[in-house]
SETIKE-433781 format. One line per 8 residues: number of its first residue (from 1); their letters; for each residue y, z, x of C-alpha. Coordinates in nm, 2 decimals. Last residue first. Layout:
residues N
NUM> a> Y:Z:X; ...
***
This chain:
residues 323
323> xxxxxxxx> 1.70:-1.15:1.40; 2.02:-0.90:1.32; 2.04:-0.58:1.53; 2.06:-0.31:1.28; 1.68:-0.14:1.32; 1.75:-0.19:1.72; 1.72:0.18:1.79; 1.82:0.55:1.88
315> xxxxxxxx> 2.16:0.47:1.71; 2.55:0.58:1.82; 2.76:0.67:1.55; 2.87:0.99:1.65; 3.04:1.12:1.34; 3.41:1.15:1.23; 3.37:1.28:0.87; 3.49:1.63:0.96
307> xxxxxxxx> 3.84:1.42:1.09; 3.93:1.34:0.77; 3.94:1.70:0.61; 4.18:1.82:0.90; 4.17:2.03:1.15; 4.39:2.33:1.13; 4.14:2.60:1.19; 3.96:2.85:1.01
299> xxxxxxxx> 3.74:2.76:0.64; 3.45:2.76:0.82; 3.45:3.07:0.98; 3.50:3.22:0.66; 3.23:3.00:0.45; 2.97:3.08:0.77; 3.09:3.46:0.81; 2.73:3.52:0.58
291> xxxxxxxx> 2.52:3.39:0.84; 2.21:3.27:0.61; 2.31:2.87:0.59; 2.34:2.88:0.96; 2.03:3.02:1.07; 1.84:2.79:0.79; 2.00:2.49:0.97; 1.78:2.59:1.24
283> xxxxxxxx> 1.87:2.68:1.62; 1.65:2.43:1.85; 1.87:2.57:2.12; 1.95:2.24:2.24; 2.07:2.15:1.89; 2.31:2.44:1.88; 2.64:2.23:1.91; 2.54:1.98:1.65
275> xxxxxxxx> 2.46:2.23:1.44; 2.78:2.37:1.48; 2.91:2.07:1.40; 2.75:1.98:1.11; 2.78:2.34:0.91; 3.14:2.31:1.00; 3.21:1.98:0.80; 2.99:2.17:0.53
267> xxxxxxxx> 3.18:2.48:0.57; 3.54:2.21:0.55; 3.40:2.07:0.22; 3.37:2.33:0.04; 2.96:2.50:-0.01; 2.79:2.44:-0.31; 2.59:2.72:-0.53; 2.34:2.54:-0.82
259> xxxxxxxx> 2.05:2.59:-0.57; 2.12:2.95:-0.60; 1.84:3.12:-0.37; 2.08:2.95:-0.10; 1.99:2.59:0.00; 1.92:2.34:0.29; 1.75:2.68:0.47; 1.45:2.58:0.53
251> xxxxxxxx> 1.31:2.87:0.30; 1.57:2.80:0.03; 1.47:2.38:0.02; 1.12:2.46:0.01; 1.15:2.71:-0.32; 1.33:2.43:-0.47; 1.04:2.22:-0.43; 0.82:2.43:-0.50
243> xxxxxxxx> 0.94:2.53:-0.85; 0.98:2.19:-0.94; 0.61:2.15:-0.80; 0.52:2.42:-1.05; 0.71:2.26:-1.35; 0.58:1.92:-1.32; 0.75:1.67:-1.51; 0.88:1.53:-1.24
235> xxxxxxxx> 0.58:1.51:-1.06; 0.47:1.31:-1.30; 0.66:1.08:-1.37; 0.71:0.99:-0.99; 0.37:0.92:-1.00; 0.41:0.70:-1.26; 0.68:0.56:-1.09; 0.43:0.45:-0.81
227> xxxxxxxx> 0.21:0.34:-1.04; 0.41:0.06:-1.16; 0.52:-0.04:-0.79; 0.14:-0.06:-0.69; 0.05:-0.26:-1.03; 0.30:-0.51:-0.97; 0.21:-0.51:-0.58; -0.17:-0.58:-0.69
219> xxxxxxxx> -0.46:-0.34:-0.60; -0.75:-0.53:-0.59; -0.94:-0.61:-0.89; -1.32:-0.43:-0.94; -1.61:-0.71:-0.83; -1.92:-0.56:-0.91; -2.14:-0.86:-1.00; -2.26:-0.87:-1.35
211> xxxxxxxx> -2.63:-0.94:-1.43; -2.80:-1.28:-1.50; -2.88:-1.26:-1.91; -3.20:-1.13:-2.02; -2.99:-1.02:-2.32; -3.09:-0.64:-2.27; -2.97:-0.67:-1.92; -2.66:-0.87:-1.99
203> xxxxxxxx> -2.55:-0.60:-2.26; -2.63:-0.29:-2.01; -2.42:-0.46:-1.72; -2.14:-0.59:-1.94; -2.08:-0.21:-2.12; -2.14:-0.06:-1.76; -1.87:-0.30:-1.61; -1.62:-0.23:-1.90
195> xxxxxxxx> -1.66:0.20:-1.81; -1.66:0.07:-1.42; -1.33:-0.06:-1.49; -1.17:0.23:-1.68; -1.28:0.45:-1.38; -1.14:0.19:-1.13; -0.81:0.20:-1.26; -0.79:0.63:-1.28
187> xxxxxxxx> -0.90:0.61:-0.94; -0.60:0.41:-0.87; -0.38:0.62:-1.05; -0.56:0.95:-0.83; -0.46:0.74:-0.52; -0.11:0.72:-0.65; -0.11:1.14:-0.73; -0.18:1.24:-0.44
179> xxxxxxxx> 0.03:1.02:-0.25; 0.33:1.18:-0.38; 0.20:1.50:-0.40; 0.15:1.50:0.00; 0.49:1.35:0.01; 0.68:1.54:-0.21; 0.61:1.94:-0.03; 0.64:1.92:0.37
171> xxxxxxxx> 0.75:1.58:0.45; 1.01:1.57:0.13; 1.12:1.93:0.21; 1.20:1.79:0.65; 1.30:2.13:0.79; 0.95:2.18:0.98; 0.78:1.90:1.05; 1.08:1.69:1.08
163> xxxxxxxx> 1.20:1.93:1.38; 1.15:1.72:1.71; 1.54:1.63:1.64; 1.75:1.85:1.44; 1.76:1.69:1.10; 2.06:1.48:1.04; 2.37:1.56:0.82; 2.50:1.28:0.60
155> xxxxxxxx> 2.84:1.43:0.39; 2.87:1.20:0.12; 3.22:1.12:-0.02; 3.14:0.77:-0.16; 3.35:0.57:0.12; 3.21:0.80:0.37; 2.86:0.77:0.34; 2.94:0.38:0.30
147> xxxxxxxx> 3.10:0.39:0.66; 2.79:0.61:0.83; 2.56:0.35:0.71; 2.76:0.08:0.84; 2.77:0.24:1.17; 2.44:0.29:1.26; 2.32:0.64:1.24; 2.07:0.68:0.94
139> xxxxxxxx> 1.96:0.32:1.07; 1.75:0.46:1.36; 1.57:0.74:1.20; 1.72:1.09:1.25; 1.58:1.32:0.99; 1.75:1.32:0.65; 1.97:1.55:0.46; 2.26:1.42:0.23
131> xxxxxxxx> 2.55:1.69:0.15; 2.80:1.62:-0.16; 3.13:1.53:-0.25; 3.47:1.72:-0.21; 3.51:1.71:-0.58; 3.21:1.84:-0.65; 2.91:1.65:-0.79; 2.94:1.52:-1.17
123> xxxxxxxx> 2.61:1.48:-1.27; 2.67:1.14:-1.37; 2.86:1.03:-1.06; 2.59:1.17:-0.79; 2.31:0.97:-0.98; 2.54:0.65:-0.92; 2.59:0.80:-0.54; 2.27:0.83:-0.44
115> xxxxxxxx> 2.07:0.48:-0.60; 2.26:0.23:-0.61; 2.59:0.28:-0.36; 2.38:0.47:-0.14; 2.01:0.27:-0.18; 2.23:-0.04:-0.09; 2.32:0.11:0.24; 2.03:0.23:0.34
107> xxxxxxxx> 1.88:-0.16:0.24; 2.15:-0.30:0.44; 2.04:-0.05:0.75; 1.65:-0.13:0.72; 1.43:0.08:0.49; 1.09:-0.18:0.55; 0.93:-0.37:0.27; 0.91:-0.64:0.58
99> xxxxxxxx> 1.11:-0.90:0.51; 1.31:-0.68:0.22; 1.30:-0.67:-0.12; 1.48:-0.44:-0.40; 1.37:-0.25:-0.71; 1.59:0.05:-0.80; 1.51:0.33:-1.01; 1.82:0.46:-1.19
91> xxxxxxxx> 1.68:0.56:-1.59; 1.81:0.23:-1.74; 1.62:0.03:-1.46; 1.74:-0.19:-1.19; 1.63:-0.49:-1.02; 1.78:-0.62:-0.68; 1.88:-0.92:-0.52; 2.08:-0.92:-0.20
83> xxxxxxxx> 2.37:-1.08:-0.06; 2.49:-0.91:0.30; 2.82:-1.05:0.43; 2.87:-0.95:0.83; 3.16:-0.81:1.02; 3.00:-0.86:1.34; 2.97:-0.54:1.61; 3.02:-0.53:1.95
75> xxxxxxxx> 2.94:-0.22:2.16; 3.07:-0.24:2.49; 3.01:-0.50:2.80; 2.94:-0.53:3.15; 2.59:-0.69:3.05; 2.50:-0.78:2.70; 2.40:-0.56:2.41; 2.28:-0.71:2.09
67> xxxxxxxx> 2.52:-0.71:1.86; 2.59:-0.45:1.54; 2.63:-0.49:1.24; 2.95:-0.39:1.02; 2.90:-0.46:0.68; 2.99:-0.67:0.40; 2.87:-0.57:0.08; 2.69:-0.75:-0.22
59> xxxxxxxx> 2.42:-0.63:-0.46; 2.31:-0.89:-0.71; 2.17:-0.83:-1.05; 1.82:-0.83:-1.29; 1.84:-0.55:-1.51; 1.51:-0.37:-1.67; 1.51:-0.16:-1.95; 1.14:-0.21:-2.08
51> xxxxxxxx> 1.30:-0.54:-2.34; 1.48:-0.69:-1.99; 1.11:-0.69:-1.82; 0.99:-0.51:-1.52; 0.63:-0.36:-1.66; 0.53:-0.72:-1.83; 0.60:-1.00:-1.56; 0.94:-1.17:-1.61
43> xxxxxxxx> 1.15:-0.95:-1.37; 0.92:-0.98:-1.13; 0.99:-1.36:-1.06; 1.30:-1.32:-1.03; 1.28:-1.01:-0.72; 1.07:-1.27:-0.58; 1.28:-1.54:-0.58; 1.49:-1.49:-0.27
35> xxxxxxxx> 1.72:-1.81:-0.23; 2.05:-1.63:-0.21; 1.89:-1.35:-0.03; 2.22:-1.38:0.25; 2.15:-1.14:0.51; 1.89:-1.32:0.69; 1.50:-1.19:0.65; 1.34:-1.41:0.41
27> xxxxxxxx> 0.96:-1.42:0.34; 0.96:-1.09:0.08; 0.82:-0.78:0.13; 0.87:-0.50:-0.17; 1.14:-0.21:-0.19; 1.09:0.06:-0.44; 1.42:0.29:-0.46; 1.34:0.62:-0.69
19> xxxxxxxx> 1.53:0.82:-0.91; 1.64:1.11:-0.77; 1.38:1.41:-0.77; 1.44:1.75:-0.92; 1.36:2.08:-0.71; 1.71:2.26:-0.81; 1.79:2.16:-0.42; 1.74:1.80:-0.50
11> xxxxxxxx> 1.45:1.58:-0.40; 1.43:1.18:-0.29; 1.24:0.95:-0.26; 1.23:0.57:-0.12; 0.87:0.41:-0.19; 0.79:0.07:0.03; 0.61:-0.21:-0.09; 0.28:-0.43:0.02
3> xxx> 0.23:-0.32:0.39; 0.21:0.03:0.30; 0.00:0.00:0.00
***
């Protein structure tokens, strides 16, 4: 299922999950999708139709991408026009496409504007805008994304490195669920197929007919993307992994026992440069979160709301360099 499509979740302190961004594989891999037809031709199969609450539509930005580096010179980076198709559903899930089903820095980009800061908008965040954790994948860094973080009033704070396993709440209590509960779908497929194949087997048999051949359908993307928001059905409507959820985000610290409590703007600003400061010490977010002077210390100074947003927007990869 890897190689077919790729799931993009995402949790909330109160342990609720954003809706979801599914992106499949397609054969193009420029920036302009103009002549993409897959996202088209799902829209007419049954699942990802108009008449379910499906919406076939464009996404367009123009971002800044960076060059490949060349000797005795800086980073360059070319303003560049990205077209993209995209399906989305009345409840938020987004269905996009990308050469490899990969999360590339276009499709981080989309998933912000899309996904993040549409959910953000109807459940009215605070005014100075809200706090996105991740760990430090390539294209959480690049430039662009940093640039549409800012232009929606997202504050994008990066796990400390080597520390996924521990402060990442998706890794430690969605994905395992996650996967769970697709593999159970598909069990749940090949039950109902080996109920018709018995039916088949037995009447052939007693007809004196040549017998069935085992032969259960393999997984299509259709069916992979359908049962993926099953899943996500689920666990939504799952009071106890609610409850762990938000239990995951207090013990790493992303949260206080009130997940409905926010931090300003300036602690949050704070919050990401102090932990940039401790990272050698491997000092948790958790640490910070608990030190009750945090909101105080914070809140000292004369530095100015812009300047928190000024991030180091150097990568740890080639995920933005175009092919």
């Amino acid at each position: 299922m890897k190689s077919r499509f790729t799931a993009a979740l995402t949790g909330r302190g109160d342990g609720n999950l954003l809706p979801q961004l599914l992106i499949m594989a397609c054969t193009i891999g420029k920036a302009d999708m103009s002549c993409v037809k897959v996202i088209e031709t799902l829209h007419a199969k049954a699942g990802f139709t108009t008449a379910e609450g499906w919406t076939y539509n464009w996404w367009t930005k123009v971002l800044p991408i960076k060059l490949p580096k060349k000797k005795d010179q800086g980073e360059q980076f070319m303003m560049t026009e990205f077209k993209q198709p995209y399906l989305i559903h009345t409840d938020g899930t987004v269905v996009a496409c990308q050469k490899k089903a990969w999360m590339d820095t276009a499709g981080i980009c989309m998933w912000v504007e899309l996904v993040l800061k549409q959910w953000l908008d109807k459940h009215r965040c605070p005014e100075w805008g809200s706090m996105l954790t991740w760990d430090n994948c390539g294209p959480h860094l690049t430039r662009a994304v940093l640039d549409t973080l800012k232009e929606c009033k997202i504050w994008g704070l990066c796990l400390p490195k080597s520390m996924t396993d521990w402060l990442q709440v998706m890794d430690l209590v969605v994905n395992g669920p996650y996967k769970a509960h697709t593999r159970r779908l598909r069990c749940e497929d090949l039950r109902a197929y080996m109920g018709e194949f018995r039916m088949r087997f037995y009447r052939s048999k007693a007809r004196n007919e040549p017998l069935p051949v085992w032969d259960p359908a393999k997984p299509t993307i259709m069916q992979g993307l359908l049962n993926s928001l099953k899943a996500g059905a689920r666990m939504a409507g799952d009071e106890k992994f609610r409850e762990g959820m938000q239990k995951a985000f207090v013990q790493t610290g992303w949260t206080g026992a009130d997940p409905q409590g926010t931090l300003s703007a300036r602690a949050v600003g704070k919050l990401v440069g102090l932990l940039k400061l401790q990272e050698k010490e491997m000092m948790t977010v958790g640490d910070l979160i608990d030190d009750s002077n945090l909101l105080q210390v914070a809140n000292e100074g004369d530095e100015s709301d812009e300047d928190l947003f000024e991030e180091d927007t150097e990568d740890e990869g080639d995920d933005d360099e175009m092919d």
